[in-house]
mmJSON file of the N, C-alpha and C atoms, coordinates in Angstrom:
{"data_MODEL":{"atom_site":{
"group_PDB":["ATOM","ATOM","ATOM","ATOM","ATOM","ATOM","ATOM","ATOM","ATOM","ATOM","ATOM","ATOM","ATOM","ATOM","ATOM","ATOM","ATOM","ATOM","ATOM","ATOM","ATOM","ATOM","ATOM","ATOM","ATOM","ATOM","ATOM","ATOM","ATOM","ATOM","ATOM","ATOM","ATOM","ATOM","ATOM","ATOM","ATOM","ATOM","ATOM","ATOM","ATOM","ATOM","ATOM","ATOM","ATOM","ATOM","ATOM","ATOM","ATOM","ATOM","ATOM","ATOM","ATOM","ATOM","ATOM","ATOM","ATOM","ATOM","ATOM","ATOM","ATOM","ATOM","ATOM","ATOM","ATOM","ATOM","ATOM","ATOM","ATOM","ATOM","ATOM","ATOM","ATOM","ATOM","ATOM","ATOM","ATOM","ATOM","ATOM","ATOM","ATOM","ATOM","ATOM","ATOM","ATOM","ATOM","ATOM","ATOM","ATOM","ATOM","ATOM","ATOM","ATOM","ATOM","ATOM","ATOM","ATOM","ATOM","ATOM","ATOM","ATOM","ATOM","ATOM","ATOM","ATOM","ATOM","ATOM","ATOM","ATOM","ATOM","ATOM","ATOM","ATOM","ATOM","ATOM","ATOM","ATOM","ATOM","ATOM","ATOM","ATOM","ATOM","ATOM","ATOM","ATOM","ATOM","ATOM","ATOM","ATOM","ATOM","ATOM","ATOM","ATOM","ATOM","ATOM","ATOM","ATOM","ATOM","ATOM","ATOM","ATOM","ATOM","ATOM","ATOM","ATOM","ATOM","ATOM","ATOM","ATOM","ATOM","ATOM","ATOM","ATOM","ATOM","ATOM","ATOM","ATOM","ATOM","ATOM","ATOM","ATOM","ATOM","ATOM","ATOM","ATOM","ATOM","ATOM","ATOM","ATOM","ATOM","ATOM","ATOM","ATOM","ATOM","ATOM","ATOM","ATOM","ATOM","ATOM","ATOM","ATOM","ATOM","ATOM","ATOM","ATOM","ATOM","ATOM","ATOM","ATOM","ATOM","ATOM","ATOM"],
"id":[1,2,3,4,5,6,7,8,9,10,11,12,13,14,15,16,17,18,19,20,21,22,23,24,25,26,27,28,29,30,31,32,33,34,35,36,37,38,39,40,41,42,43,44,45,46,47,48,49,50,51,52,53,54,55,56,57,58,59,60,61,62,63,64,65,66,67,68,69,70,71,72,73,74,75,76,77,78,79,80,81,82,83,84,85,86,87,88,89,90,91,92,93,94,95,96,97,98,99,100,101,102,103,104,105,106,107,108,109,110,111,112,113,114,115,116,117,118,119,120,121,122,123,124,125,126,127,128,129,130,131,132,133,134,135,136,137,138,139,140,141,142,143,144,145,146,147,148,149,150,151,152,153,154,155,156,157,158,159,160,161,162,163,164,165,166,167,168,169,170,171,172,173,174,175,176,177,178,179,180,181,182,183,184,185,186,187,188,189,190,191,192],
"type_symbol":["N","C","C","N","C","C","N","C","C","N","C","C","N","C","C","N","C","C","N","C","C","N","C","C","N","C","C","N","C","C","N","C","C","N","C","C","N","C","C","N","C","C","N","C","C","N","C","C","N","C","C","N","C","C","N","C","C","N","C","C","N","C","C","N","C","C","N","C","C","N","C","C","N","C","C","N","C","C","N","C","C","N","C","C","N","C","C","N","C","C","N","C","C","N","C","C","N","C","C","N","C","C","N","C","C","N","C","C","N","C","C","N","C","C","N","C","C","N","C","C","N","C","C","N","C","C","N","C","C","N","C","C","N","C","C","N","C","C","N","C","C","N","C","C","N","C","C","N","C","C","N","C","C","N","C","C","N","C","C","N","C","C","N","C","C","N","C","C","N","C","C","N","C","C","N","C","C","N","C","C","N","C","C","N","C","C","N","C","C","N","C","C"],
"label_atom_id":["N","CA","C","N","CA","C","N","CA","C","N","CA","C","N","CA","C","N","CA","C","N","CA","C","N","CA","C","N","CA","C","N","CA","C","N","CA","C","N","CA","C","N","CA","C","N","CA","C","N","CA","C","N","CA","C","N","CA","C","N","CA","C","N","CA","C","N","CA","C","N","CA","C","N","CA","C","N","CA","C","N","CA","C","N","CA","C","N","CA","C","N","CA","C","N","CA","C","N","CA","C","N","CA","C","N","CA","C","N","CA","C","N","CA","C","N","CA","C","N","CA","C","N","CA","C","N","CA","C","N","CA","C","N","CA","C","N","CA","C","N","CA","C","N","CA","C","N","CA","C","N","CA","C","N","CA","C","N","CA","C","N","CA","C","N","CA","C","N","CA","C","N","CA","C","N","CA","C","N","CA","C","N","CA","C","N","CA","C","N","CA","C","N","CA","C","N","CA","C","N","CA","C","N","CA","C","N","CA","C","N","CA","C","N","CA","C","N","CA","C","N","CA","C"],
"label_alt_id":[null,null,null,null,null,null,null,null,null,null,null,null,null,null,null,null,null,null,null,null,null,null,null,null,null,null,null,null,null,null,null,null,null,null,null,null,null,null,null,null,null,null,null,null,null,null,null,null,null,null,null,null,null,null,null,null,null,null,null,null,null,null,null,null,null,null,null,null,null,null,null,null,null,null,null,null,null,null,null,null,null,null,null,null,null,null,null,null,null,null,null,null,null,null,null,null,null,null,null,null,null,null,null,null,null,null,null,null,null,null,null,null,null,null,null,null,null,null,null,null,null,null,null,null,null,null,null,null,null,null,null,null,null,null,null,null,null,null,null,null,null,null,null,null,null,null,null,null,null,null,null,null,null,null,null,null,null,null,null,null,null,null,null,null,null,null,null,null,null,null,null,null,null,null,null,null,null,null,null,null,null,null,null,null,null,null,null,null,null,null,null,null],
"label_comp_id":["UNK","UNK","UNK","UNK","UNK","UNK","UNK","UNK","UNK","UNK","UNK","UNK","UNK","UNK","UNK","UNK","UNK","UNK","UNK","UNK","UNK","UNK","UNK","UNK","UNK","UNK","UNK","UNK","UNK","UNK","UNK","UNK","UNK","UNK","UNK","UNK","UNK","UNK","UNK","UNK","UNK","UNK","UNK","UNK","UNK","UNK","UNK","UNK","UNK","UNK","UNK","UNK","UNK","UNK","UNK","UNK","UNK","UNK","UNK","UNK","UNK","UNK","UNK","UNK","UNK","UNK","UNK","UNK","UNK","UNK","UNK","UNK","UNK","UNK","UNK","UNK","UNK","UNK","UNK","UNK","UNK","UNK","UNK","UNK","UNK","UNK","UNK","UNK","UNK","UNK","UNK","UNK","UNK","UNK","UNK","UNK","UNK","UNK","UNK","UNK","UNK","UNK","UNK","UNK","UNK","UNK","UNK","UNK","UNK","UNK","UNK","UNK","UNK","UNK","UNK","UNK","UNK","UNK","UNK","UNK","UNK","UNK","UNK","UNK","UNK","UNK","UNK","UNK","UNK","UNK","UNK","UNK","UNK","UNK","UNK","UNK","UNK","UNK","UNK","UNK","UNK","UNK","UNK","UNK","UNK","UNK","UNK","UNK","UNK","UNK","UNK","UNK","UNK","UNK","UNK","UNK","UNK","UNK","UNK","UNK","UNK","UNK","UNK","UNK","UNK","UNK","UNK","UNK","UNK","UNK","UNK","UNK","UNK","UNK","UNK","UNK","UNK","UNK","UNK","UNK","UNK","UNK","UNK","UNK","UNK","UNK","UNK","UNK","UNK","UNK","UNK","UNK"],
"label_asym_id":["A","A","A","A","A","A","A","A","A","A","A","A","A","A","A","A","A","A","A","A","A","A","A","A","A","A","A","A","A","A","A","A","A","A","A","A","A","A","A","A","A","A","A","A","A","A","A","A","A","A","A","A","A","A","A","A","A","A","A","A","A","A","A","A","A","A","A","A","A","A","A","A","A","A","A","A","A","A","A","A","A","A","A","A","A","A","A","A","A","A","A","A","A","A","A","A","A","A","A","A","A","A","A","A","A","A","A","A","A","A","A","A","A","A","A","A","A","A","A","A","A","A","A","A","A","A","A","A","A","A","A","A","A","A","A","A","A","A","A","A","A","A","A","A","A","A","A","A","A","A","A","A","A","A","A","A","A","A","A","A","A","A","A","A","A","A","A","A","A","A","A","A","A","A","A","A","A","A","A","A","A","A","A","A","A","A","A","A","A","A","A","A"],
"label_entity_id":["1","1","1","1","1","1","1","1","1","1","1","1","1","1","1","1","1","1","1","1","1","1","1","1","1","1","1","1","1","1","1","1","1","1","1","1","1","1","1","1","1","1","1","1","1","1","1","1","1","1","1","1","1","1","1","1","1","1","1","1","1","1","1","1","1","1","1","1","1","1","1","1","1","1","1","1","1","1","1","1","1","1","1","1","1","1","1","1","1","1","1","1","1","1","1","1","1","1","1","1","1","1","1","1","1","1","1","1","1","1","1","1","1","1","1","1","1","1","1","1","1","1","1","1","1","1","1","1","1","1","1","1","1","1","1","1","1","1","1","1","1","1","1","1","1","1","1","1","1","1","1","1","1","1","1","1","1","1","1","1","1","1","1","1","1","1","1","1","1","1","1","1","1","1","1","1","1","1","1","1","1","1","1","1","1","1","1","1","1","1","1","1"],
"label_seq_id":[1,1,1,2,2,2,3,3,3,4,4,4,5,5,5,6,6,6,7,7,7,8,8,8,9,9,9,10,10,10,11,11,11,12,12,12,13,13,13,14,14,14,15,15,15,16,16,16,17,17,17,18,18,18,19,19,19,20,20,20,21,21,21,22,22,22,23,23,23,24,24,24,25,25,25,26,26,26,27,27,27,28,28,28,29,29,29,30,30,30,31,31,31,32,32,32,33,33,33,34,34,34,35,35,35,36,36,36,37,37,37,38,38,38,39,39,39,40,40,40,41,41,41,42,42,42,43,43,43,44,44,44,45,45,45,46,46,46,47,47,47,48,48,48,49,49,49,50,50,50,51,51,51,52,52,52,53,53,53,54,54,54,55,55,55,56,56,56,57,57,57,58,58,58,59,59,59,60,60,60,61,61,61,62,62,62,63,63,63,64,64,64],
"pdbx_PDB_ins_code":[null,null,null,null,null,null,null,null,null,null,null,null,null,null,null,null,null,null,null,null,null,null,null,null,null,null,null,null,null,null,null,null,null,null,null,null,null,null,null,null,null,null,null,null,null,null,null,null,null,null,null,null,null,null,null,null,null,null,null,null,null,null,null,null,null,null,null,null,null,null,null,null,null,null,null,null,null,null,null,null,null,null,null,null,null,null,null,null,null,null,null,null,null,null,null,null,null,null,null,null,null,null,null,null,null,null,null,null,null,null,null,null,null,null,null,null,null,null,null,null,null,null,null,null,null,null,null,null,null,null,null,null,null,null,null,null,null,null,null,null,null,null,null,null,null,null,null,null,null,null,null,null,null,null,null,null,null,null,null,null,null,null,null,null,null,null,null,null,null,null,null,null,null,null,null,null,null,null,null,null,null,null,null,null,null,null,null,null,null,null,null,null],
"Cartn_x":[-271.336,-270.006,-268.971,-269.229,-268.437,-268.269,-269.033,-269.127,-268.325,-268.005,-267.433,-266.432,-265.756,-264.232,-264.217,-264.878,-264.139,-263.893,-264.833,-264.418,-263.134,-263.286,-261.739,-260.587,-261.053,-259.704,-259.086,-259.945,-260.156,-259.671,-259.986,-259.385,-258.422,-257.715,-256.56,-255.682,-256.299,-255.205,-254.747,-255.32,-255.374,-254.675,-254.924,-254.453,-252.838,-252.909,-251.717,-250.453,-249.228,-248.156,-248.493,-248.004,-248.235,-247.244,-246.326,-246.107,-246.999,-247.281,-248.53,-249.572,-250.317,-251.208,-251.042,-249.9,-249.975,-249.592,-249.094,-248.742,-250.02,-251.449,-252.309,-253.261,-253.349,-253.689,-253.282,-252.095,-251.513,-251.393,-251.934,-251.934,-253.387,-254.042,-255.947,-256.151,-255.273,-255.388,-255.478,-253.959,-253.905,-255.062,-255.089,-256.289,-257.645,-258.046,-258.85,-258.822,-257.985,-257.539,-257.637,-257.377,-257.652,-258.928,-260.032,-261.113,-261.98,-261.475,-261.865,-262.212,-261.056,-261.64,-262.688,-263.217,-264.341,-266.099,-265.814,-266.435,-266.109,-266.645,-266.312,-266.908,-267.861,-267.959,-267.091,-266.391,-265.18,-264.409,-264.582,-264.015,-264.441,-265.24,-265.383,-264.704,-264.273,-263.86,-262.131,-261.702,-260.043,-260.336,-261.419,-261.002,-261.029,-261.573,-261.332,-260.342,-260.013,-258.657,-257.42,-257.261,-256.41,-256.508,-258.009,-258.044,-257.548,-257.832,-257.221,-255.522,-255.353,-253.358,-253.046,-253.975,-252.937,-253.318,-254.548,-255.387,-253.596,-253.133,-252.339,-251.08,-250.472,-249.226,-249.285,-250.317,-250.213,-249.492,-250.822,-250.335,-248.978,-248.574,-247.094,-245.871,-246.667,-245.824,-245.827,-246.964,-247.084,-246.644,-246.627,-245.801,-244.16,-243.626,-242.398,-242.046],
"Cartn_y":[190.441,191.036,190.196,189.886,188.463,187.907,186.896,185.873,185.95,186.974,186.926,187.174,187.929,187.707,186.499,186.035,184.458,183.67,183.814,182.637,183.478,184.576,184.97,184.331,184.677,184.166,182.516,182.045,180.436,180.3,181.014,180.584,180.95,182.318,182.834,181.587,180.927,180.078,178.891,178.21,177.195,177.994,179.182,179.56,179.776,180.521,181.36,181.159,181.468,181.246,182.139,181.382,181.583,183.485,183.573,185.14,186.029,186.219,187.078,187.243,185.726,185.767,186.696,186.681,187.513,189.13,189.443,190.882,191.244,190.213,190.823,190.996,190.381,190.745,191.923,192.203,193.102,194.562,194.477,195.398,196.111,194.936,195.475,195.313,195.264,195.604,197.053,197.479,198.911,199.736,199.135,200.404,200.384,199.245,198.889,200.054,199.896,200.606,202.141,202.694,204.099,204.441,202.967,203.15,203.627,202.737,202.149,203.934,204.661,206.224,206.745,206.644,206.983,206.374,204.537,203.989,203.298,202.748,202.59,201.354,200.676,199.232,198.743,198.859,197.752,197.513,197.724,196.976,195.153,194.613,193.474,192.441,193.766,193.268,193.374,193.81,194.109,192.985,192.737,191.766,190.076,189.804,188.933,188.903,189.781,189.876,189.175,189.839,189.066,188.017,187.554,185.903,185.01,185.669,185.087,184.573,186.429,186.317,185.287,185.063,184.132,182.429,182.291,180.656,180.682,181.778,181.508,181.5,182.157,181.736,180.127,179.888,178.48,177.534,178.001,177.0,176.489,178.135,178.392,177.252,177.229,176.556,175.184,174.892,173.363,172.773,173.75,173.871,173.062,174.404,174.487,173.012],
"Cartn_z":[-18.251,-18.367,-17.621,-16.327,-15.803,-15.904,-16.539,-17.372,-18.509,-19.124,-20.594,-20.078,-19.013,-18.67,-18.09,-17.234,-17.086,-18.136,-19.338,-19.95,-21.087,-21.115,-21.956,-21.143,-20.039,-18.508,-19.253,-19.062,-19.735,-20.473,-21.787,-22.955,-23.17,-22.498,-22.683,-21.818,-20.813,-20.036,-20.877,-22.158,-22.59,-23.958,-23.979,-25.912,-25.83,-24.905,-24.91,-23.566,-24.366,-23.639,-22.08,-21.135,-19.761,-19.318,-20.277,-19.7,-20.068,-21.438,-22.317,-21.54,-20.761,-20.163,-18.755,-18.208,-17.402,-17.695,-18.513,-18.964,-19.991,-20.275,-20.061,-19.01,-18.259,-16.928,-16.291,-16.024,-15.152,-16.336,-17.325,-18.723,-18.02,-17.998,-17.858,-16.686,-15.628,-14.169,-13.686,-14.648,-14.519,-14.911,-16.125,-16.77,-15.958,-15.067,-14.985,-13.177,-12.522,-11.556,-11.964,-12.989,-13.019,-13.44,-14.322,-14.291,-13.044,-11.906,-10.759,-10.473,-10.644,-9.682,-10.577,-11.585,-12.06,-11.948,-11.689,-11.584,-10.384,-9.399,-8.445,-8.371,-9.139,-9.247,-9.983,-10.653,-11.682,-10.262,-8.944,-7.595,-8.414,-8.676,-8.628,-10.009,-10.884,-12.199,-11.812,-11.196,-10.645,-9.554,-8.708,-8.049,-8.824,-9.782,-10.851,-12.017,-11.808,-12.379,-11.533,-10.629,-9.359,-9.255,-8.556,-8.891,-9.773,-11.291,-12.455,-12.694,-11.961,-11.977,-10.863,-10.076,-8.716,-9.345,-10.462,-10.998,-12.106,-12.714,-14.035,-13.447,-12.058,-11.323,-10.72,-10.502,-9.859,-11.121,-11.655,-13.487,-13.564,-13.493,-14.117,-12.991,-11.83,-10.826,-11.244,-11.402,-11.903,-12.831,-13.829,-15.325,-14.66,-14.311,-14.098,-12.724],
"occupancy":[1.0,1.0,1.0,1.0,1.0,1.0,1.0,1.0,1.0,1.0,1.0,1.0,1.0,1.0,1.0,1.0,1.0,1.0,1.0,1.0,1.0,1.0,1.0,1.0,1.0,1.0,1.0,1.0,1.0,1.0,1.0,1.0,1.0,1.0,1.0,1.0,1.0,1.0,1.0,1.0,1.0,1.0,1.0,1.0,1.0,1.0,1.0,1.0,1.0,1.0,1.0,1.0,1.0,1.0,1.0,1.0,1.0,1.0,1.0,1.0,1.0,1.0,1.0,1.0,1.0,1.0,1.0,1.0,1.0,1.0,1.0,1.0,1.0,1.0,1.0,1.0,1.0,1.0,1.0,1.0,1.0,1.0,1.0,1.0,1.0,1.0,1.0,1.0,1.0,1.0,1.0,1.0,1.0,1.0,1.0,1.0,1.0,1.0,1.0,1.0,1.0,1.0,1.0,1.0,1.0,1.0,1.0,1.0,1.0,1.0,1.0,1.0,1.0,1.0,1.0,1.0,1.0,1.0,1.0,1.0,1.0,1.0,1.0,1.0,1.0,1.0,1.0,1.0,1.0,1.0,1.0,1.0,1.0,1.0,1.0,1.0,1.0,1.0,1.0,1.0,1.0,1.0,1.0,1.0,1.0,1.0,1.0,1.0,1.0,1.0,1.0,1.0,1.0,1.0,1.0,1.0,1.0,1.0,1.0,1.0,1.0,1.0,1.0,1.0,1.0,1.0,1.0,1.0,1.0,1.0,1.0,1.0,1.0,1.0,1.0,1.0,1.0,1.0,1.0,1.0,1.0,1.0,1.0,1.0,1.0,1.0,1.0,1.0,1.0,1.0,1.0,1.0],
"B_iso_or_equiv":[0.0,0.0,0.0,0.0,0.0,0.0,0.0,0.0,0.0,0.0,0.0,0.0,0.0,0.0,0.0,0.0,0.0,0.0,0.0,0.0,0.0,0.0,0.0,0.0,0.0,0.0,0.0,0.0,0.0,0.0,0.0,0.0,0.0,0.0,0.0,0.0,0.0,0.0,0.0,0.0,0.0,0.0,0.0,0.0,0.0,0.0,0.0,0.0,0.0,0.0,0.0,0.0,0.0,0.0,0.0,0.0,0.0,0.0,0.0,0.0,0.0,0.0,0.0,0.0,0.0,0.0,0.0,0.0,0.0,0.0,0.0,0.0,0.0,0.0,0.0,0.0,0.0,0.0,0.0,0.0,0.0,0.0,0.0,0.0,0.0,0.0,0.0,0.0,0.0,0.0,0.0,0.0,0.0,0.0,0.0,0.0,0.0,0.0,0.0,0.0,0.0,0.0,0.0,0.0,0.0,0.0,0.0,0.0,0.0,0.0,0.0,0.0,0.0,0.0,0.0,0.0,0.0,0.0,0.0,0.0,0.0,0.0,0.0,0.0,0.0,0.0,0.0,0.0,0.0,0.0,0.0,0.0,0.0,0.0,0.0,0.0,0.0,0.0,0.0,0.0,0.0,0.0,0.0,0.0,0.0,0.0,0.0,0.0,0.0,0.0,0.0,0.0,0.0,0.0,0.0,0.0,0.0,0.0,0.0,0.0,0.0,0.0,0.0,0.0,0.0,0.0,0.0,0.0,0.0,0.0,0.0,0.0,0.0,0.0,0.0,0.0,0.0,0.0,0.0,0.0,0.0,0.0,0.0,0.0,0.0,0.0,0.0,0.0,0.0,0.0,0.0,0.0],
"pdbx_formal_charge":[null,null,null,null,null,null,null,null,null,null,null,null,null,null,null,null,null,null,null,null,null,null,null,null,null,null,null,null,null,null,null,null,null,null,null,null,null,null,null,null,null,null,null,null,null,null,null,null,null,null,null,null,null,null,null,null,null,null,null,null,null,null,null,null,null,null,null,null,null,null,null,null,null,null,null,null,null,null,null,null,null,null,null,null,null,null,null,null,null,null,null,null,null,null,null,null,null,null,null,null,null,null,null,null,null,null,null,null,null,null,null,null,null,null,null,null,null,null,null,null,null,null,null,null,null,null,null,null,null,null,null,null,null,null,null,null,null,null,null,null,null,null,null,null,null,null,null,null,null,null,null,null,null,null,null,null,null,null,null,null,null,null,null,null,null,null,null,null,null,null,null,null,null,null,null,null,null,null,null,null,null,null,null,null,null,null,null,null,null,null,null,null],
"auth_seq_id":[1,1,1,2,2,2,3,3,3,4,4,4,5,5,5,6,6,6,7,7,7,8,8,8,9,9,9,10,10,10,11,11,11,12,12,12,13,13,13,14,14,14,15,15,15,16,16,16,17,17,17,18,18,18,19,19,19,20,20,20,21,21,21,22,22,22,23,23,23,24,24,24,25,25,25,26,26,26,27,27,27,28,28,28,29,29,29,30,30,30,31,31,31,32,32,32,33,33,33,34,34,34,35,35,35,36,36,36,37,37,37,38,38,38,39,39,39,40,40,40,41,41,41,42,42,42,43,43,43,44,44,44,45,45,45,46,46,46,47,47,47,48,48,48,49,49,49,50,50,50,51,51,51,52,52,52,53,53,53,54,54,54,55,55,55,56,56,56,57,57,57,58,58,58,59,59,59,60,60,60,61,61,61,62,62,62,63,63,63,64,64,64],
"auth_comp_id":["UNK","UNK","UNK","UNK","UNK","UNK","UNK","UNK","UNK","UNK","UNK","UNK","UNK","UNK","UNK","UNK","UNK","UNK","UNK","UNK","UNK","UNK","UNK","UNK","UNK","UNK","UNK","UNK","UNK","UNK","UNK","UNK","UNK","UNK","UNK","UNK","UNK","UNK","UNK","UNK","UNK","UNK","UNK","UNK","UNK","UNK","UNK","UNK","UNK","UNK","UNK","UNK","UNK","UNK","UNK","UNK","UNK","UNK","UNK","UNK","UNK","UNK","UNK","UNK","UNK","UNK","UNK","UNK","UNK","UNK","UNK","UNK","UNK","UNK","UNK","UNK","UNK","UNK","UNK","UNK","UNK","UNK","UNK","UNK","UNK","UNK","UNK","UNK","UNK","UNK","UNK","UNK","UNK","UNK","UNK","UNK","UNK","UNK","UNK","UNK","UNK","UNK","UNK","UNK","UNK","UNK","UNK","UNK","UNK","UNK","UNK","UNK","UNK","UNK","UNK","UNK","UNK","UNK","UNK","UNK","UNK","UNK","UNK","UNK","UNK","UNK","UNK","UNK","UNK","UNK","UNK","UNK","UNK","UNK","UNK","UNK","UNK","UNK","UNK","UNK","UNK","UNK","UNK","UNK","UNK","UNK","UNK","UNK","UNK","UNK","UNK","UNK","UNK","UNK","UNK","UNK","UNK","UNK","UNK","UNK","UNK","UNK","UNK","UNK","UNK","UNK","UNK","UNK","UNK","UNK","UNK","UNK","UNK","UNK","UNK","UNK","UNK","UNK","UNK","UNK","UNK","UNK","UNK","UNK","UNK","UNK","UNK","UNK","UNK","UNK","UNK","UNK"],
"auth_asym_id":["A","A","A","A","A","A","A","A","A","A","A","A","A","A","A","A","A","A","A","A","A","A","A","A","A","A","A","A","A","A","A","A","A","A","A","A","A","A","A","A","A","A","A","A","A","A","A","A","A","A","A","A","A","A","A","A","A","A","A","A","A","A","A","A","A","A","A","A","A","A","A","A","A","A","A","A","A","A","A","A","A","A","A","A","A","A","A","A","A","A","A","A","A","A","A","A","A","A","A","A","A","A","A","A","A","A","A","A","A","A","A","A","A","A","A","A","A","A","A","A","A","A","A","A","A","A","A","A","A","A","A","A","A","A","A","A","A","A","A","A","A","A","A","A","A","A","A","A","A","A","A","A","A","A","A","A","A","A","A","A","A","A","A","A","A","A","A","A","A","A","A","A","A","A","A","A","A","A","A","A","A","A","A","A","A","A","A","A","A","A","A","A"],
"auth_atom_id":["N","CA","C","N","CA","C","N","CA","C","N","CA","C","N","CA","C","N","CA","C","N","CA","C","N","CA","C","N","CA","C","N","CA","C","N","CA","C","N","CA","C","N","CA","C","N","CA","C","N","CA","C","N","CA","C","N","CA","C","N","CA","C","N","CA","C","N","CA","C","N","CA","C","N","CA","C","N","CA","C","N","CA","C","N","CA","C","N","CA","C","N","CA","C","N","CA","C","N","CA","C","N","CA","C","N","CA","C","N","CA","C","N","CA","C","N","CA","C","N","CA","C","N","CA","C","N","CA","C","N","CA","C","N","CA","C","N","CA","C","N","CA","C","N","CA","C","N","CA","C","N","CA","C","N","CA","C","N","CA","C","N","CA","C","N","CA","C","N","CA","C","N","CA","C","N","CA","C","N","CA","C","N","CA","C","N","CA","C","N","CA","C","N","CA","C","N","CA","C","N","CA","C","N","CA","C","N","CA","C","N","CA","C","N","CA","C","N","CA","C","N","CA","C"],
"pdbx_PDB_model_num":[1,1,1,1,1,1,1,1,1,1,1,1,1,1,1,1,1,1,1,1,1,1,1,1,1,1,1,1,1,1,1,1,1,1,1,1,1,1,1,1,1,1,1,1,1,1,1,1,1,1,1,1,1,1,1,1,1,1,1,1,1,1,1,1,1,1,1,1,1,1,1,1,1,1,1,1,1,1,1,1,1,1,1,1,1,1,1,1,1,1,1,1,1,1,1,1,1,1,1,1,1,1,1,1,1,1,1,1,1,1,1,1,1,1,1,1,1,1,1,1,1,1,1,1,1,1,1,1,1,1,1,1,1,1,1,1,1,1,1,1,1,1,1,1,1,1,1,1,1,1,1,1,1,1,1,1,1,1,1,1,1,1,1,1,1,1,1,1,1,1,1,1,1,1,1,1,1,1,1,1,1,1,1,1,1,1,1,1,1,1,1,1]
}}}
């Protein structure tokens, strides 16, 4: 399951325009956060998410 979000992470960083990529992140952060009170392991799938949003802000810095 980690594995298959990193490499969506990936491919979304190379497919797609750099805002999308983050307004899906912060889209499936949320949902992923109200998962979180039901399941209390998706802690490690929100914390790869984050990672992701701070790997696709750098980008964006370098970009710009």
């Amino acid at each position: 399951m980690l594995e298959e979000i990193k490499q969506t992470m990936m491919m979304m960083t190379y497919s797609c325009p750099m805002k999308s990529i983050v307004k899906k992140i912060l889209f499936t952060r949320k949902y992923h956060i109200k998962e979180q009170n039901r399941h209390p392991h998706n802690a490690l799938l929100i914390n790869l998410l984050d990672k992701s949003l701070m790997h696709v802000k750098g980008i964006q810095l370098m970009v710009e």
